[in-house]
N, C-alpha and C positions, 0 to 999 in steps of 0.2 A: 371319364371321357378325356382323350386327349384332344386339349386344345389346340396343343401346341402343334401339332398338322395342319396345314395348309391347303394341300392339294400334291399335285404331282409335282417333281422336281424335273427328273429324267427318265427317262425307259432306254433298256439295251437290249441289242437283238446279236444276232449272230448271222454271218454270210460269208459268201464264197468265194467272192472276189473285189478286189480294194478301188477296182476302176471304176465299174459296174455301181458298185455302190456310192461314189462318190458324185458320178455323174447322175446319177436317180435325183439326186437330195440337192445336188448344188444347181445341174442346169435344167433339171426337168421338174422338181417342187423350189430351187429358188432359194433353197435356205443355204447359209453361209456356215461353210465349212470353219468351228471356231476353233477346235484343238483337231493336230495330227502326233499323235503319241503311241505308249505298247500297253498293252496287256499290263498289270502289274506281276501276274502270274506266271505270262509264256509271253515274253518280253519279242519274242520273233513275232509277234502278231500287233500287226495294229491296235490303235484303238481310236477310233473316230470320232468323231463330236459337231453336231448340226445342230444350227440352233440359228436363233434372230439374231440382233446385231453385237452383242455381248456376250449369249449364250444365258438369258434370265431364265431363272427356273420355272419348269412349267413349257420351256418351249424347247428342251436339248434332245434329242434324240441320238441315241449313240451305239456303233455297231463294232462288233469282232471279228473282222474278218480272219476268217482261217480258210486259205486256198485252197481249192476242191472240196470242201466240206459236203459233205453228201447232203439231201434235202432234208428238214424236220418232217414229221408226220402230223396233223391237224390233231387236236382233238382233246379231252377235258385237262384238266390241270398245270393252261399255261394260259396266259394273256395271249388274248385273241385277235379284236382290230385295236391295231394305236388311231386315232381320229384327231385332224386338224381341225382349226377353226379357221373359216375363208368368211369373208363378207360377204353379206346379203347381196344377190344381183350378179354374181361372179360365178356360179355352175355352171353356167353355158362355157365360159373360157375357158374353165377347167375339163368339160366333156369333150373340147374340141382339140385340146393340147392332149389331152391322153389319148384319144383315138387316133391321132398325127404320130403317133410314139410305139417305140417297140411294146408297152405295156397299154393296148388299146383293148383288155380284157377290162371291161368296166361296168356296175349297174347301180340306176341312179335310183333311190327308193327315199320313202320317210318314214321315220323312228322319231318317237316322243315329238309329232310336231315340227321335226327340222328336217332339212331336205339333207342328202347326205349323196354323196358320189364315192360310192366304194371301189377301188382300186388296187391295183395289185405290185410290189416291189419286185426286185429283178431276183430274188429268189421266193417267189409266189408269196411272200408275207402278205398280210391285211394290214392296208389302209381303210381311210376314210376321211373326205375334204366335208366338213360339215357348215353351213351358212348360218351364221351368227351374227350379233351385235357387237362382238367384242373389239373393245378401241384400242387396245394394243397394238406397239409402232411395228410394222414389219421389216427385215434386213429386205433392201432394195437394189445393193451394188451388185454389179458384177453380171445381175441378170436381164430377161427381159420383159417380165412380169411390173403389171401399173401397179402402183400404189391400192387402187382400190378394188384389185386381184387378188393380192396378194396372203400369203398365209401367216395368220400371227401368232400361233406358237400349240401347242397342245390341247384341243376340248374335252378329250375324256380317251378311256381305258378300257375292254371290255375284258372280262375273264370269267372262261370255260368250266363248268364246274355241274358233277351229277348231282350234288346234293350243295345247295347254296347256302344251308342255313348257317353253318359254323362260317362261313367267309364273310355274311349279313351281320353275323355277332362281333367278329372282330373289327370292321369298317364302321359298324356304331362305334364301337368303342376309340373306333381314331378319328371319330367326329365327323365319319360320315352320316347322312340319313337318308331313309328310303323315302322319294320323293312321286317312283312313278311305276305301276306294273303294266306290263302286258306283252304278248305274247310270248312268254316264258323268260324275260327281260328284266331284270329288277334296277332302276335306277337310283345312285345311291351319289348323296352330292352332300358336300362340306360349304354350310350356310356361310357367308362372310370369307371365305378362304380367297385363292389365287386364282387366276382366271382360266386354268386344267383343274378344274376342283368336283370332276365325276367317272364313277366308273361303274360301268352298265354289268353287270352279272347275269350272263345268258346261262342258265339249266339245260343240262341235254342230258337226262336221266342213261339214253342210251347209246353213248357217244364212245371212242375206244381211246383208252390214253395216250396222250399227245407224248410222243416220242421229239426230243433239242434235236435240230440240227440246223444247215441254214435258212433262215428264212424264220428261227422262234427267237422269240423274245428269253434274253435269259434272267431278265430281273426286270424287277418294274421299280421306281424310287417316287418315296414320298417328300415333302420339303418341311424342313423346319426352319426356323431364321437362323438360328445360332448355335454355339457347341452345347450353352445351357440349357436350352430348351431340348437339344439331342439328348442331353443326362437323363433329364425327367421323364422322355418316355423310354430310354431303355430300361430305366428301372422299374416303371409302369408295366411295361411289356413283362418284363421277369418276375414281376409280383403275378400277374397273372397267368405264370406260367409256362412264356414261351423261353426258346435260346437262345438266348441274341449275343451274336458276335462281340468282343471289345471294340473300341472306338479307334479306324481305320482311316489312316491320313489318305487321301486319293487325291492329294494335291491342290485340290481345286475344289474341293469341299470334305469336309471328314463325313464318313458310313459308317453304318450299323445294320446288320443283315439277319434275318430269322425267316424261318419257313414258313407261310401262310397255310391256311389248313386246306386240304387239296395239294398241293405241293408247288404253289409261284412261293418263291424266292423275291422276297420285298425287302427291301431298303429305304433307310432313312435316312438323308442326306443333307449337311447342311447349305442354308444361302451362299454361306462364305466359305474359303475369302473369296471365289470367284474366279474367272477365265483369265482375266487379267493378270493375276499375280506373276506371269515370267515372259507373258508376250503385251506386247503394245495394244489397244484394241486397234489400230487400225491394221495393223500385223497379225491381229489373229487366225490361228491355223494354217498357219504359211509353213513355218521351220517345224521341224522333226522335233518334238521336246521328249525329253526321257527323264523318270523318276534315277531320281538320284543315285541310288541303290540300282541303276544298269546304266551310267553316264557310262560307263568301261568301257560298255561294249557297244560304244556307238560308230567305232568305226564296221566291225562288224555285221550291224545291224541294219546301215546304210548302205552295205552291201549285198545284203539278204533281203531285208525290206521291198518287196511290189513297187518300180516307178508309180506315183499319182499323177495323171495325166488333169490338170486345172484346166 
């Protein structure tokens, strides 16, 4: 079993437009825009970063926008709802700000015991504002959400799948456990972990394969503390089996990538060094930053690049 997993680091989705997306996350859920950077791959493309006041793992959510991207298709073999955690007392604020909003498609139901308000992003993705206990400090500038509104960073994951038993074997083995079934739900939580330390595994025996576009999740990341503890489970991982990427600097934390069974693309990522390392935190997500290896082409890119409208 690996210890050395925590819970969730980040999750990244893919979308259509850089405005769209930016105002969802910073002026309509409140969370601070921490990093604006590219693709490592297609450098013409954003790459965004939302998260609390630092960007700690466990609360980042991060998107690719690629303009006009046609819409994903729902359905088995991608992470399903991403789900916040909001304070006990606070769903009323949140049903009242999403019905006031261009995204007033919303239904408020209970799962495992906890109230949840399901909702939907500006490329019909799945959310979920879940009410919790959890004390974790929320990013509070900029917006105009209370304090004890407010969203604190990642409660869980769910992911789509016809047959769950190979995805339930790997998740034991990163130190998840199965804590709770029902209605074709398996909830699978890491004892002692980070405070995103569960991911719901809904079965839809007869569901049609979920086709990327905007609006899907393109990887989900898991957190380890450090690069040593990243060694130990890729090599864990490769003993049993799977094929995991070499160890990929992403600036702001190093990854390691292997296919889940079902086909979600999972990453291990580490804590460090952090958001911090080339912007100030009080400057986070302000300036354009570029991997080194496309400094070239910033003047370019500032040119091509989507205004973000803050």
């Amino acid at each position: 079993m690996l210890k050395e997993i925590k819970g969730l680091h980040h999750i990244t989705s893919m979308a259509s437009d850089a405005n769209l997306n930016n105002q969802f996350f910073t002026r309509l859920l409140g969370l601070r825009r921490i990093k604006k950077t590219v693709n490592f791959d297609a450098p013409d493309v954003y790459h965004l970063y939302y998260g609390d006041e630092i960007g700690s793992p466990g609360s980042v959510m991060t998107y690719f926008p690629f303009p006009n991207m046609a819409k994903g298709s729902v359905g088995n073999g991608e992470v399903g709802t991403t789900a916040f955690s909001i304070p006990k007392g606070s769903i009323s604020f949140w049903k009242e700000r999403f019905l006031a909003s261009p995204y007033n498609t919303i239904n408020l139901e209970t799962r495992f015991g906890e109230t949840r308000l399901e909702i939907s992003g500006p490329d019909k993705e799945s959310f979920a504002l879940i009410e919790t206990d959890d004390t974790r400090t929320p990013w509070l500038g900029g917006n105009d959400i209370p304090e004890e509104m407010a969203i604190r960073g990642f409660h869980s994951a769910s992911i789509r799948l016809a047959d769950d038993g190979a995805m339930r074997e790997l998740l034991s083995f990163m130190n998840y456990q199965a804590i709770e079934e029902k209605d074709g739900i398996t909830r699978m939580m890491i004892d002692g972990g980070n405070s995103a330390n569960i991911i719901d595994l809904e079965k839809r025996e007869n569901a049609n394969k979920a086709q990327q576009g905007a609006g899907s999740v393109h990887h989900i990341a898991f957190a380890v503390e450090n690069r040593e503890a990243q060694l130990n489970v890729r090599k864990a991982l490769m003993d049993t089996g799977y094929q995991v990427t070499p160890v990929i600097d992403r600036d702001y934390f190093w990854a390691i990538y292997f296919r889940s069974p079902g086909g979600v693309l999972f990453e291990i990522a580490t804590n460090e060094p952090g958001f911090d390392r080339d912007e100030d935190t009080a400057h986070l997500g302000e300036a354009l930053k570029l991997p080194s290896q496309h400094e070239h082409l910033r003047e370019t890119l500032e040119k091509h690049l989507q205004p973000i409208e803050d």
